[in-house]
PDB file with one MODEL, atoms N, CA, C and O in Angstrom:
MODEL        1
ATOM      1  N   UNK A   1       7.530 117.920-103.318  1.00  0.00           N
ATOM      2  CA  UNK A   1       7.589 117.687-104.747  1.00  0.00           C
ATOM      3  C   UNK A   1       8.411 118.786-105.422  1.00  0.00           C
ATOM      4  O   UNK A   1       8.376 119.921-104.947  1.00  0.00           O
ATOM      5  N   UNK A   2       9.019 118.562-106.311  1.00  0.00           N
ATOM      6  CA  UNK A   2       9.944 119.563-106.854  1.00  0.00           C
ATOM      7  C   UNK A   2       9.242 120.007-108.435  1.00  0.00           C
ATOM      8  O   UNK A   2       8.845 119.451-109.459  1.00  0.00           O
ATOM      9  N   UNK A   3       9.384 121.298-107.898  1.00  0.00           N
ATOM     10  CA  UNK A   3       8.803 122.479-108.904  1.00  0.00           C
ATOM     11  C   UNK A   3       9.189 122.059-110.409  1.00  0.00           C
ATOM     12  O   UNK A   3      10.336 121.847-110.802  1.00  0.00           O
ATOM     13  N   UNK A   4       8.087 121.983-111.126  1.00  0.00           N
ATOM     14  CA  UNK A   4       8.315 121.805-112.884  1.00  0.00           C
ATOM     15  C   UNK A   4       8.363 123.614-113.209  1.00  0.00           C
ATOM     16  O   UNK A   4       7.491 124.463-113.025  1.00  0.00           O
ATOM     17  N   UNK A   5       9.327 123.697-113.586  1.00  0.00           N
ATOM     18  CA  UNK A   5       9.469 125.025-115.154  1.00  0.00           C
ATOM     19  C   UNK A   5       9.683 124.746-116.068  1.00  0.00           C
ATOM     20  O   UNK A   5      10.597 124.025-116.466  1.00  0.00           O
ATOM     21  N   UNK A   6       8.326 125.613-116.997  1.00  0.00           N
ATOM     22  CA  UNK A   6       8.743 125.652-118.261  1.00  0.00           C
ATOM     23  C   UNK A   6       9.786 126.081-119.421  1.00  0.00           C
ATOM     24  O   UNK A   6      10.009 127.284-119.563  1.00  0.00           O
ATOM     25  N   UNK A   7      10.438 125.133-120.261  1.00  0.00           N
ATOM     26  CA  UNK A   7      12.013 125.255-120.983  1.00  0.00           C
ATOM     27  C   UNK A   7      11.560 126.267-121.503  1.00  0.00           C
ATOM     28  O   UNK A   7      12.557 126.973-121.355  1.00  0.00           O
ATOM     29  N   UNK A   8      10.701 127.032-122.098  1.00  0.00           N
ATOM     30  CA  UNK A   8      10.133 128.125-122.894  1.00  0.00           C
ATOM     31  C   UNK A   8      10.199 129.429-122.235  1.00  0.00           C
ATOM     32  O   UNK A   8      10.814 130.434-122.593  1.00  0.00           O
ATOM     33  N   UNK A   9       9.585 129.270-121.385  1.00  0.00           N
ATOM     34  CA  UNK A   9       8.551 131.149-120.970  1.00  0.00           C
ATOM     35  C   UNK A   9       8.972 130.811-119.619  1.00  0.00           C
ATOM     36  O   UNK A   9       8.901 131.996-119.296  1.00  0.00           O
ATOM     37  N   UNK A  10       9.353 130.238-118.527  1.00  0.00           N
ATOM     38  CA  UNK A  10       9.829 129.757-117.573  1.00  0.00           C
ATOM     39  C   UNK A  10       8.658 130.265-116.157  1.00  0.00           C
ATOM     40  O   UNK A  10       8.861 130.918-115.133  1.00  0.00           O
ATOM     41  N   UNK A  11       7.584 129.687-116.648  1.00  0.00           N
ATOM     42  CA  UNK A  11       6.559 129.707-115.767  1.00  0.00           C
ATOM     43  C   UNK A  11       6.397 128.276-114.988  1.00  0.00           C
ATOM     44  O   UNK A  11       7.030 127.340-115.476  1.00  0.00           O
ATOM     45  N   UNK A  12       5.578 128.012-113.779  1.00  0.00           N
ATOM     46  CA  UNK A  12       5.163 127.337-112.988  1.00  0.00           C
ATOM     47  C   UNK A  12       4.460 126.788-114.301  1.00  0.00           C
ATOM     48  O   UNK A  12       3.783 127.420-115.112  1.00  0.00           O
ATOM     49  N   UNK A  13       4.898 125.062-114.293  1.00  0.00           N
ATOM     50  CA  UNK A  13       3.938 123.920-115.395  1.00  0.00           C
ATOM     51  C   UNK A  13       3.101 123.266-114.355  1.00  0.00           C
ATOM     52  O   UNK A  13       3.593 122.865-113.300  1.00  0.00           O
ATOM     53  N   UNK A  14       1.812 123.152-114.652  1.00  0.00           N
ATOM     54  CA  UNK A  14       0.758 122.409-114.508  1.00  0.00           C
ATOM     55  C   UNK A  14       0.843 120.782-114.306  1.00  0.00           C
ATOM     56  O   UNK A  14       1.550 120.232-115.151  1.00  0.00           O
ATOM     57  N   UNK A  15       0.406 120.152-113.594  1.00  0.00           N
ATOM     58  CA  UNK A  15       0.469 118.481-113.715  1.00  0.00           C
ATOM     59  C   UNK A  15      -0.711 118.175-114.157  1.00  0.00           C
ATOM     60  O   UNK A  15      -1.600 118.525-113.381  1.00  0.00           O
ATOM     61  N   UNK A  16      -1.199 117.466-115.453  1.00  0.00           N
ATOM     62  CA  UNK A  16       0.337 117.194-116.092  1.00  0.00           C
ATOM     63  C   UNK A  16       0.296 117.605-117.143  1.00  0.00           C
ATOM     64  O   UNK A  16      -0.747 118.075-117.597  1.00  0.00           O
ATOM     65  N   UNK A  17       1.304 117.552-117.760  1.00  0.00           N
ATOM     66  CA  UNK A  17       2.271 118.542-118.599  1.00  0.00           C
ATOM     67  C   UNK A  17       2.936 118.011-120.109  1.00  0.00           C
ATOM     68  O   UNK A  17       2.927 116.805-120.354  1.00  0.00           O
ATOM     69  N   UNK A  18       3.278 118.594-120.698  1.00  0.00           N
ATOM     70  CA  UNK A  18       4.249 117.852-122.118  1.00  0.00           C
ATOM     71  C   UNK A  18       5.540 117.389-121.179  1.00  0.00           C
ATOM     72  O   UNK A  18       5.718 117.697-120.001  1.00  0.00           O
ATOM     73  N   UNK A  19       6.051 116.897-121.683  1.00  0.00           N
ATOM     74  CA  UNK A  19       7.331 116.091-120.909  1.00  0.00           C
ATOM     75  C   UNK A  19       8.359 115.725-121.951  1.00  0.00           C
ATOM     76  O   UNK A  19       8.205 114.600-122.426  1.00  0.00           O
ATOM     77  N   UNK A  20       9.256 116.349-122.356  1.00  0.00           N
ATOM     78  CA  UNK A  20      10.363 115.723-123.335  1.00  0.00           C
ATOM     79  C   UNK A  20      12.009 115.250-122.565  1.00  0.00           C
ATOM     80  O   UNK A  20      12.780 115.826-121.798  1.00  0.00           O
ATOM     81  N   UNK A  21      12.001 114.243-123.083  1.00  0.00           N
ATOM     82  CA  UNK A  21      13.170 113.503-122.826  1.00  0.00           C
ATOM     83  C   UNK A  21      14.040 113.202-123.253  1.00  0.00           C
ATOM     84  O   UNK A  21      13.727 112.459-124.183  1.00  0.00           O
ATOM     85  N   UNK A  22      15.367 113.317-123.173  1.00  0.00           N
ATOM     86  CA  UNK A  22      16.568 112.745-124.510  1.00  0.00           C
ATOM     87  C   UNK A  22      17.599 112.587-123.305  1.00  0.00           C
ATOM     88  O   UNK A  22      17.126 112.464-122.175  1.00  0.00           O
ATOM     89  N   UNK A  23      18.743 112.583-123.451  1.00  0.00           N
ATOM     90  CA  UNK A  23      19.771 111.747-123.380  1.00  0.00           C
ATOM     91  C   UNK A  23      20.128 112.454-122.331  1.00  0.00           C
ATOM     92  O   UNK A  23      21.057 111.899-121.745  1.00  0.00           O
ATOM     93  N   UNK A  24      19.696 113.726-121.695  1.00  0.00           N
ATOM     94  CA  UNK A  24      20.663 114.273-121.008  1.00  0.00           C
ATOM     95  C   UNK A  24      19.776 114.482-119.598  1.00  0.00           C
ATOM     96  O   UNK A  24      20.322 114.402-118.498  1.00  0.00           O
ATOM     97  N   UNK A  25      18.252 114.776-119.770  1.00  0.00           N
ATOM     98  CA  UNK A  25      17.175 115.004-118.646  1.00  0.00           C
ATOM     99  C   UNK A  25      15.649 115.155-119.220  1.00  0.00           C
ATOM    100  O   UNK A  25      15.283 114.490-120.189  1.00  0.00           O
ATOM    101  N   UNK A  26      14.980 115.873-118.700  1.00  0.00           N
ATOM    102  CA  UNK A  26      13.147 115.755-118.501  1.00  0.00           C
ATOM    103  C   UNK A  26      13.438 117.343-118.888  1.00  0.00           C
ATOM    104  O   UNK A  26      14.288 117.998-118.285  1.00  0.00           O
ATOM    105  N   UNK A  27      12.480 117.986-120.169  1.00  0.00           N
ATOM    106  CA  UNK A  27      12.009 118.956-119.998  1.00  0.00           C
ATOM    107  C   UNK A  27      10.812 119.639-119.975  1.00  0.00           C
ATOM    108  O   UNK A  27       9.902 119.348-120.751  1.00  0.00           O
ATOM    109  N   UNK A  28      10.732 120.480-119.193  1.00  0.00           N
ATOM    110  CA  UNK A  28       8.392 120.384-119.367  1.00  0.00           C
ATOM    111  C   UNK A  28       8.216 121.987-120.024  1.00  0.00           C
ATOM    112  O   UNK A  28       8.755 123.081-120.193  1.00  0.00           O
ATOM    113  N   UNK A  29       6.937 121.112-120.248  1.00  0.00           N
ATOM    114  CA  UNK A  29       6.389 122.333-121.261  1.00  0.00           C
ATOM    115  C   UNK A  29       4.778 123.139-121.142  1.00  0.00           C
ATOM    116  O   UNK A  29       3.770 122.686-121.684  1.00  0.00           O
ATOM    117  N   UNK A  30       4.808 124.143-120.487  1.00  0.00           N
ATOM    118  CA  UNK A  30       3.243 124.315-120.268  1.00  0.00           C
ATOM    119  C   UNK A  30       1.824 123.938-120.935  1.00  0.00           C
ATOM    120  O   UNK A  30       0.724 123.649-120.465  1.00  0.00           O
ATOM    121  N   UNK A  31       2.450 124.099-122.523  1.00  0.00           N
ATOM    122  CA  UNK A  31       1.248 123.814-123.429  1.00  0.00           C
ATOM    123  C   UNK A  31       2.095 123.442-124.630  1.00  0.00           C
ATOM    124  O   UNK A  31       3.320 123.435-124.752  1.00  0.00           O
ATOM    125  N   UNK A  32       0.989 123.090-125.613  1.00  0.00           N
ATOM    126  CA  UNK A  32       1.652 122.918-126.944  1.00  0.00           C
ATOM    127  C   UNK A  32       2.167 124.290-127.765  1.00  0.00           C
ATOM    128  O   UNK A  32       2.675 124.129-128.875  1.00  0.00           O
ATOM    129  N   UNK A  33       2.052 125.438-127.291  1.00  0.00           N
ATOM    130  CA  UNK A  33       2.513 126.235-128.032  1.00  0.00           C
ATOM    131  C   UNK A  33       4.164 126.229-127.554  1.00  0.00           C
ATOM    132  O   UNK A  33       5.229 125.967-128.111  1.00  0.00           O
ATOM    133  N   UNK A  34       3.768 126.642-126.289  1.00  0.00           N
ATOM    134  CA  UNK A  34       5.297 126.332-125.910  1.00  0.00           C
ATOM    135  C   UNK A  34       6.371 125.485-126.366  1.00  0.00           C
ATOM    136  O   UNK A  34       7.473 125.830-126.795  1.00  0.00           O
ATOM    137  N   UNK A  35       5.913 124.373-126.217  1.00  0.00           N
ATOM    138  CA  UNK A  35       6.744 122.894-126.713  1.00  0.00           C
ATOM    139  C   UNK A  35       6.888 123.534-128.340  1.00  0.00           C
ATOM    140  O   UNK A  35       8.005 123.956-128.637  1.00  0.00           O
ATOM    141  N   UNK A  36       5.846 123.610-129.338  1.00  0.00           N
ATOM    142  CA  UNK A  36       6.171 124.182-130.820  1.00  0.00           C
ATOM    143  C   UNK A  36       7.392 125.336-130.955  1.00  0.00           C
ATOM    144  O   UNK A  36       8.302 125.149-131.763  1.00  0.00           O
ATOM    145  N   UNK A  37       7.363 126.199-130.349  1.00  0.00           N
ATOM    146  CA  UNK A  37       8.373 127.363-130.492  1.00  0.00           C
ATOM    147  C   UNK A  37       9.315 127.030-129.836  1.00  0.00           C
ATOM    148  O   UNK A  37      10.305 127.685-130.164  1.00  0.00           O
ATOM    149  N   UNK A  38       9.580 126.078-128.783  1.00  0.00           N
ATOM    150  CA  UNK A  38      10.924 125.815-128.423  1.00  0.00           C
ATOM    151  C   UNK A  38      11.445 124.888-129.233  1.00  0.00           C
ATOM    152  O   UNK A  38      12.651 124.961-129.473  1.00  0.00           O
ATOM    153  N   UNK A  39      10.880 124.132-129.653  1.00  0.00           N
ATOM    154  CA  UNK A  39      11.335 122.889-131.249  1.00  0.00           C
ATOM    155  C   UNK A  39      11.191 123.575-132.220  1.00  0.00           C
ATOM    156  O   UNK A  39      10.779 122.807-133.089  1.00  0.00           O
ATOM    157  N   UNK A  40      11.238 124.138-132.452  1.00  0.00           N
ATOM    158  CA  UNK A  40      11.421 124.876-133.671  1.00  0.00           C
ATOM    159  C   UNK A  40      12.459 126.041-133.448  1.00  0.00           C
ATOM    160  O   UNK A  40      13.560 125.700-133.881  1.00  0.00           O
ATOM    161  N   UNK A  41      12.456 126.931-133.070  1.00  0.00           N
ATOM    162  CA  UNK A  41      13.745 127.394-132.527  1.00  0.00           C
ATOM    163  C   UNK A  41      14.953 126.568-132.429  1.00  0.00           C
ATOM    164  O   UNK A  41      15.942 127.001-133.019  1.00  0.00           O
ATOM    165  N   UNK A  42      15.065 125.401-131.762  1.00  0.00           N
ATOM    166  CA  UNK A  42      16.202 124.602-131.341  1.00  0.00           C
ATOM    167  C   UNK A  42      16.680 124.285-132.777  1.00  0.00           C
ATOM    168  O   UNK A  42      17.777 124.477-133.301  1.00  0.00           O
ATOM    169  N   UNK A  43      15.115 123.544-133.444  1.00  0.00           N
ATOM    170  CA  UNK A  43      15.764 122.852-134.519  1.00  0.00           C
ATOM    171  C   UNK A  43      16.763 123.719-135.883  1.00  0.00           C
ATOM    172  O   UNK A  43      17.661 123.318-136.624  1.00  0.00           O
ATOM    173  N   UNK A  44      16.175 124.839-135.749  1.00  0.00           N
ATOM    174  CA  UNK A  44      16.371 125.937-137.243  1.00  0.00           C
ATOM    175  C   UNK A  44      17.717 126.912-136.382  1.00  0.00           C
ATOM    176  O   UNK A  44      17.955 128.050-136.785  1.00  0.00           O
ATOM    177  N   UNK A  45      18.556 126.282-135.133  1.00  0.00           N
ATOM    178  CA  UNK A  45      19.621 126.916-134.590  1.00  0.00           C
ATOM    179  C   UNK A  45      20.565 126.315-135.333  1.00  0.00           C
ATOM    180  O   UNK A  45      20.644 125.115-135.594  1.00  0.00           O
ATOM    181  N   UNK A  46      21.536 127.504-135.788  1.00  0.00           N
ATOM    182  CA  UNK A  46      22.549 127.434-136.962  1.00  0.00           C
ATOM    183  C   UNK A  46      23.703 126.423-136.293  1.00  0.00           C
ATOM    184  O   UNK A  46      24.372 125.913-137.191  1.00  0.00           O
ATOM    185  N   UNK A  47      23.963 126.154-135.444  1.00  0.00           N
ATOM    186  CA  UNK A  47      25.093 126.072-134.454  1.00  0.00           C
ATOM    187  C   UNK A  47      25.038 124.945-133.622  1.00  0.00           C
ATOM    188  O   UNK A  47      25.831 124.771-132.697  1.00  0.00           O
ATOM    189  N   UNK A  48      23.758 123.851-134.037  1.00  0.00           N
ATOM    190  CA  UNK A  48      23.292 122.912-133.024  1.00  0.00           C
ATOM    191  C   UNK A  48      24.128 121.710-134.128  1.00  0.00           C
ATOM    192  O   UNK A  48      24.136 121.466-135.334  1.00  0.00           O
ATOM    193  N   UNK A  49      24.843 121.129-132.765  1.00  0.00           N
ATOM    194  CA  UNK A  49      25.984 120.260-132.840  1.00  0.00           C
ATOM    195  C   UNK A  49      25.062 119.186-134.028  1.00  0.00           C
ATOM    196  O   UNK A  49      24.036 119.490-134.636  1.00  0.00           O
ATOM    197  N   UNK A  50      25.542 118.373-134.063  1.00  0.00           N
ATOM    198  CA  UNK A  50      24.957 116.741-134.954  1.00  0.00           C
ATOM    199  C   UNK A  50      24.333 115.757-134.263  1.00  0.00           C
ATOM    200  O   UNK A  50      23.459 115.026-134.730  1.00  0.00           O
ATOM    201  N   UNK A  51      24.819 115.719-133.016  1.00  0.00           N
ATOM    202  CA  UNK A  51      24.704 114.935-132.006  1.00  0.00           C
ATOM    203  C   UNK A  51      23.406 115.316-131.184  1.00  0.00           C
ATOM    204  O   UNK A  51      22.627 114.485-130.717  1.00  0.00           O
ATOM    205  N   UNK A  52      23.261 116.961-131.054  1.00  0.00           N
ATOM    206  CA  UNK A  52      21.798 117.238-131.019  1.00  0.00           C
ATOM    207  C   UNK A  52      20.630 117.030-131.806  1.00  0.00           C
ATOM    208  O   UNK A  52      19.498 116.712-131.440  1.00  0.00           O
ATOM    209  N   UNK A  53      21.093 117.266-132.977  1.00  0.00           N
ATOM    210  CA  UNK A  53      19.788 117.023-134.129  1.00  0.00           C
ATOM    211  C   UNK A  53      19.452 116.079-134.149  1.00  0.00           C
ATOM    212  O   UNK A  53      18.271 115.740-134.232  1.00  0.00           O
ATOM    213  N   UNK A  54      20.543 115.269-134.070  1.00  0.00           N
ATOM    214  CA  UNK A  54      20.276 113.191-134.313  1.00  0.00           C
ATOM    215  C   UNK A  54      19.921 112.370-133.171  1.00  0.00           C
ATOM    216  O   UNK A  54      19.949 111.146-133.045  1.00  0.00           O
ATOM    217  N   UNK A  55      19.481 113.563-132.120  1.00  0.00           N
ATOM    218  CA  UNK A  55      19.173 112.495-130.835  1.00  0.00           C
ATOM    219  C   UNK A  55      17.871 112.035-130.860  1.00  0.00           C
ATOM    220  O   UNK A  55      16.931 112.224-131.632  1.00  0.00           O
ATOM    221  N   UNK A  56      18.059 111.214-129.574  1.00  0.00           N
ATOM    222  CA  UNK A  56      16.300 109.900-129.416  1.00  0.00           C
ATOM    223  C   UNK A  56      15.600 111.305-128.889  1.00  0.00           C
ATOM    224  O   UNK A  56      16.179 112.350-128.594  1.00  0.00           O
ATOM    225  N   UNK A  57      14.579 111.100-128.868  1.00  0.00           N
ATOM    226  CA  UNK A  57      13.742 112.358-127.982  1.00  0.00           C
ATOM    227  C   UNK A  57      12.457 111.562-127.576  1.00  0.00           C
ATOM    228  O   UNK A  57      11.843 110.947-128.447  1.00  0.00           O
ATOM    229  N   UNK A  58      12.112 111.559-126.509  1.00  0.00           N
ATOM    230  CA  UNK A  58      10.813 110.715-126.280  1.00  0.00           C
ATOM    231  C   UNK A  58       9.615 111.959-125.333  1.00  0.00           C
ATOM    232  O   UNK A  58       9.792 112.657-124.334  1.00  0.00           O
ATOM    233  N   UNK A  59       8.709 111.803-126.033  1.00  0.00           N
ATOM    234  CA  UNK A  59       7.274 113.076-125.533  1.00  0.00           C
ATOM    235  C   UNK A  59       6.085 112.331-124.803  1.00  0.00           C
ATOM    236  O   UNK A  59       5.573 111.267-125.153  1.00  0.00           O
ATOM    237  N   UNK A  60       5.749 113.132-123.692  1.00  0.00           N
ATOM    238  CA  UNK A  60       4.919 112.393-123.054  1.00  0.00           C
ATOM    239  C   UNK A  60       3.838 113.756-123.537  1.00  0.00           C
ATOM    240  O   UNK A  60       4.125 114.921-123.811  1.00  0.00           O
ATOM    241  N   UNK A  61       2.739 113.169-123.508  1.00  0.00           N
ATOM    242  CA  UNK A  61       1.593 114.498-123.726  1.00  0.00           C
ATOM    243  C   UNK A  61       0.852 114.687-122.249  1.00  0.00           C
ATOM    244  O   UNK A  61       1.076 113.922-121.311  1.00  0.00           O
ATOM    245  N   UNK A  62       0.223 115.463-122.198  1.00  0.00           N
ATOM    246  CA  UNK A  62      -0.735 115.917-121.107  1.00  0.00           C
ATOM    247  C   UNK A  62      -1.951 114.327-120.627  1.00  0.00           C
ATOM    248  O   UNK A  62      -2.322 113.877-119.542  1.00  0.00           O
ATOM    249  N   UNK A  63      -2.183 113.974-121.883  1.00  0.00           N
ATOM    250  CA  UNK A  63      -3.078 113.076-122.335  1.00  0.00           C
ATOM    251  C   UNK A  63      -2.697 111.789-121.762  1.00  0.00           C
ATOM    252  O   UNK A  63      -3.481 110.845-121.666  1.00  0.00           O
ATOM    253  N   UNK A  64      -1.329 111.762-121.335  1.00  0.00           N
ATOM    254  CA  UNK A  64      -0.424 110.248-121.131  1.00  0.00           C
ATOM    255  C   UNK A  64       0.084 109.658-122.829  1.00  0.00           C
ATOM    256  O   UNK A  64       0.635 108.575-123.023  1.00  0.00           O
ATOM    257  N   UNK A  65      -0.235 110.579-123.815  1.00  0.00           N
ATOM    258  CA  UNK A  65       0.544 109.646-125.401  1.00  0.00           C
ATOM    259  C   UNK A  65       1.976 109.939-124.829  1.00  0.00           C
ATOM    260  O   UNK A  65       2.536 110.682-124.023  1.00  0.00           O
ATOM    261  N   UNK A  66       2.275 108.799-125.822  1.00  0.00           N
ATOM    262  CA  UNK A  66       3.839 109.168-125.770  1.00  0.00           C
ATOM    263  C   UNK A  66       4.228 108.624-127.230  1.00  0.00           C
ATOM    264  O   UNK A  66       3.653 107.765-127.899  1.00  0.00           O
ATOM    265  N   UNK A  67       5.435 109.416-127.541  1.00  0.00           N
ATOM    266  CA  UNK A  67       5.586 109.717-129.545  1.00  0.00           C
ATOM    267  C   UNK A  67       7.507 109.704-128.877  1.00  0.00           C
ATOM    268  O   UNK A  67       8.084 110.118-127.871  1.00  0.00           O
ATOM    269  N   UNK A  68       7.805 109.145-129.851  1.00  0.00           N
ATOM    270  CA  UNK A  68       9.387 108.987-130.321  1.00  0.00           C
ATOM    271  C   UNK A  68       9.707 109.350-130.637  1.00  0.00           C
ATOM    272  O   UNK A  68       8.817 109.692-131.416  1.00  0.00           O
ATOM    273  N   UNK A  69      11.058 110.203-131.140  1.00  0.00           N
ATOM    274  CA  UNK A  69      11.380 111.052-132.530  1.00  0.00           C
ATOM    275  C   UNK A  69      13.052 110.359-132.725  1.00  0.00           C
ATOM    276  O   UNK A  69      13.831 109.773-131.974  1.00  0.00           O
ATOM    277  N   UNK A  70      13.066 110.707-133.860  1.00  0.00           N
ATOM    278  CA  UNK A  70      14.785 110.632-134.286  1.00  0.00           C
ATOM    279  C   UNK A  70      15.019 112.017-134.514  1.00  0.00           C
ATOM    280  O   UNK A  70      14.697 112.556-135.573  1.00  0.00           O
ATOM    281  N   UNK A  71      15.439 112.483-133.785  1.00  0.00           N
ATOM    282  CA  UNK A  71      16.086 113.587-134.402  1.00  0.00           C
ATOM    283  C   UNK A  71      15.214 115.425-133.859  1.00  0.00           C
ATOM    284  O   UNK A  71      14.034 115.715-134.058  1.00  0.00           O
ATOM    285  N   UNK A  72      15.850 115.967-133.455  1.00  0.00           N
ATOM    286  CA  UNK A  72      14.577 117.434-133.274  1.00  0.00           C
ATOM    287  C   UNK A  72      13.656 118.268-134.389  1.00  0.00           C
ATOM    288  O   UNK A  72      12.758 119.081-134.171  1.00  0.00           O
ATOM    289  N   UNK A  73      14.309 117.674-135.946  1.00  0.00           N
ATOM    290  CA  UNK A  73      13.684 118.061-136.532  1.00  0.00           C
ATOM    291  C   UNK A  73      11.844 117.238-136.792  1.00  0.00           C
ATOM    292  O   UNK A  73      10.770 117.579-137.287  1.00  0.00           O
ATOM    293  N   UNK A  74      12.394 116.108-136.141  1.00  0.00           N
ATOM    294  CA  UNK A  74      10.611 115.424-135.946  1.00  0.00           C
ATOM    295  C   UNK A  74      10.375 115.957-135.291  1.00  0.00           C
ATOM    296  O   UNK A  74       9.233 116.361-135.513  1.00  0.00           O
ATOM    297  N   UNK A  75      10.686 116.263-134.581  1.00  0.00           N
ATOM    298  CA  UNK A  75       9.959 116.894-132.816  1.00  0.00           C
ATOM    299  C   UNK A  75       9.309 118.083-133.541  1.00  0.00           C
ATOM    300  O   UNK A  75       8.138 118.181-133.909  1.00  0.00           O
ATOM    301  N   UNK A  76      10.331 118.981-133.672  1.00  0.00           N
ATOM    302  CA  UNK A  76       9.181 120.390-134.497  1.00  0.00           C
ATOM    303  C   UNK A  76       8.220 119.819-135.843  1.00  0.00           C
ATOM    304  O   UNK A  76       6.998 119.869-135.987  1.00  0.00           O
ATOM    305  N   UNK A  77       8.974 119.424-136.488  1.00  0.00           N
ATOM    306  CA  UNK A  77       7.596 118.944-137.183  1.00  0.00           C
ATOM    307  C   UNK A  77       6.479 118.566-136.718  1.00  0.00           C
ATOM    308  O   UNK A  77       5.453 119.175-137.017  1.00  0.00           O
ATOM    309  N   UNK A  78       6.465 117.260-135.722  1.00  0.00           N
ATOM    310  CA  UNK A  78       5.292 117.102-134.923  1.00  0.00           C
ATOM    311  C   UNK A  78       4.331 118.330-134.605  1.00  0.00           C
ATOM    312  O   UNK A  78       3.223 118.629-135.050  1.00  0.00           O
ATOM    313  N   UNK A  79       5.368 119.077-133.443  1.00  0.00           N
ATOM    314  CA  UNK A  79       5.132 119.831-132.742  1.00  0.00           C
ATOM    315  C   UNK A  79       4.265 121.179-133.579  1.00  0.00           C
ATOM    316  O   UNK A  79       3.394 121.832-133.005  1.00  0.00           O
ATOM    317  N   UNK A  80       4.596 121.374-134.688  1.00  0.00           N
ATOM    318  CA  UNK A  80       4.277 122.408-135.704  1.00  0.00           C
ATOM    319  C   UNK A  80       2.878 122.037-136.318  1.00  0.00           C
ATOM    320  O   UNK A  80       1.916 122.730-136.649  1.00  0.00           O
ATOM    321  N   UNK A  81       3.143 120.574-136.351  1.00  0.00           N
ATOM    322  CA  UNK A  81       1.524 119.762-137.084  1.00  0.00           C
ATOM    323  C   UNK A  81       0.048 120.086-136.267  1.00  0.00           C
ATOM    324  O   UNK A  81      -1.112 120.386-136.549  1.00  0.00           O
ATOM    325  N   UNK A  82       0.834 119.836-135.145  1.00  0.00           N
ATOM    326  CA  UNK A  82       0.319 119.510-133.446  1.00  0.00           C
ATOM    327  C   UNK A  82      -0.710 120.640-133.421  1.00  0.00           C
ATOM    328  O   UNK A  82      -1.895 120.579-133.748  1.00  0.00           O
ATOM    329  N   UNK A  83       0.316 122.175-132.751  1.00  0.00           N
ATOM    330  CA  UNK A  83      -0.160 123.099-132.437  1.00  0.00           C
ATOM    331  C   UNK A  83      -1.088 123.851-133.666  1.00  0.00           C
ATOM    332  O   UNK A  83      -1.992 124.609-133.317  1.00  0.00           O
ATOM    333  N   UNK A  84      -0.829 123.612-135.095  1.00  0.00           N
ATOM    334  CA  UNK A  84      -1.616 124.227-135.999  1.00  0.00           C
ATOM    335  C   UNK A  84      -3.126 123.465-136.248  1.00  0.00           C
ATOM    336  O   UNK A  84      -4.016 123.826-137.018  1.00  0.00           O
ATOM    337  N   UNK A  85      -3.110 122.342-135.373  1.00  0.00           N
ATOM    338  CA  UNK A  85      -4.110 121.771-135.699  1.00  0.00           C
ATOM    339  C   UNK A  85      -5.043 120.299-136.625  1.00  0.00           C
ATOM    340  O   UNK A  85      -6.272 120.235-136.601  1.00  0.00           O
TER     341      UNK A  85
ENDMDL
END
């Protein structure tokens, strides 16, 4: 089986895991904090093309949900809603 790292803190991820998806591959995420500070970071990056902001993004949770986004600024929003509770 091939090793999950986390896009964040780049530790060994747990099965199973946050799971985000867009156009290009699978990225995992140890926990929800993780997943929050890497969407949010991405999104508030001065320099992130159009084509990034405006992409599909699809989230799998630990739980098996899975949530849609348009765009990364849903994603951190979610993600910000998420982890605060």
């Amino acid at each position: 089986m091939k090793r999950r790292v986390c896009s964040y803190d780049m530790f060994a991820v747990p099965d199973p895991s946050f799971v985000m998806k867009d156009t290009v591959g699978e990225m995992y995420f140890c926990n929800l904090r993780c997943f929050c500070v890497w969407s949010v970071q991405l999104a508030t990056r001065p320099n992130l093309s159009v084509d990034d902001k405006n992409s599909a993004y699809s989230l799998t949770t630990p739980s098996g949900e899975e949530h849609q986004f348009a765009g990364i600024v849903e994603v951190a929003r979610w993600a910000t809603a998420n982890a605060i509770g």
